[in-house]
N, C-alpha and C positions, 0 to 999 in steps of 0.2 A: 365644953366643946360643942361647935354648933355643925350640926350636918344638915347639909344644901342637898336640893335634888339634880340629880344630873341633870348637865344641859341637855336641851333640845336638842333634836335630831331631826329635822324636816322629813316627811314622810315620800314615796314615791310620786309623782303627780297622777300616775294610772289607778292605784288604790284609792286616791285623796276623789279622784273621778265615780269611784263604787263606794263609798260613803254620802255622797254627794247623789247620787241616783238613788240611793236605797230612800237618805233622807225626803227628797221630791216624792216619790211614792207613797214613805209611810206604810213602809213594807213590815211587818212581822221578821226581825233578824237577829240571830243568831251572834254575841258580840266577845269574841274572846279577849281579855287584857290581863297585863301585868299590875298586880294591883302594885301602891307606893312601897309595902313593905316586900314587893319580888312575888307574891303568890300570884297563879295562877285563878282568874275569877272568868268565870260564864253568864251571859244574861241573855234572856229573850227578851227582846223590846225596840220599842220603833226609835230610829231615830229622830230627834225633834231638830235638832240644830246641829252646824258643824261653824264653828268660828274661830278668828286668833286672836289672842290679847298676848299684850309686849314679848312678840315672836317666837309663842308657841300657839301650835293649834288645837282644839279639842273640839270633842262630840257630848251632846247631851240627850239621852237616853229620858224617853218615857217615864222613866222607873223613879228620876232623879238624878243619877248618877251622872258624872263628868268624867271625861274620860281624857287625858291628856294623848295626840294621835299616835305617837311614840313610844305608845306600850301598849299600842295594840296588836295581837299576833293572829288575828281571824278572823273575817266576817263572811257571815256562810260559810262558803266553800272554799271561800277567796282567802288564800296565805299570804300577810305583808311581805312573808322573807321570798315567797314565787317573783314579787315584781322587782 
């Protein structure tokens, strides 16, 4: 039995807006996600990239890290479930 990850879920355009600023600055930010197996993970680190490939979108962290944008539940102070 093969388990698939849930589809996509396109993110708000106002959030996708404040990923997208932090990224240009290269701000020191604060990145809250759902990691694939449901935990909750925290990172400080800059954003390097926000991109899509076959319609989903994701952010790449400093650190390494790939962040698919639909599990993500935080950045700063900024709540995805606010927008």
């Amino acid at each position: 039995m093969s388990s698939q990850p849930p589809s996509y879920s396109p993110i708000n355009c106002e959030f996708h807006d404040v990923l997208e600023t932090r990224a240009t600055t290269r701000a020191l930010t604060s990145v809250v996600f759902r990691n694939e197996a449901g935990e909750v993970e925290r990172r400080s680190a800059v954003i390097s990239d926000v991109f899509a490939r076959n319609g989903e979108e994701f952010l790449v962290l400093d650190s390494g890290d790939t962040v698919r944008l639909d599990r993500l539940l935080q950045i700063d102070d900024e709540k995805l479930a606010d927008y």
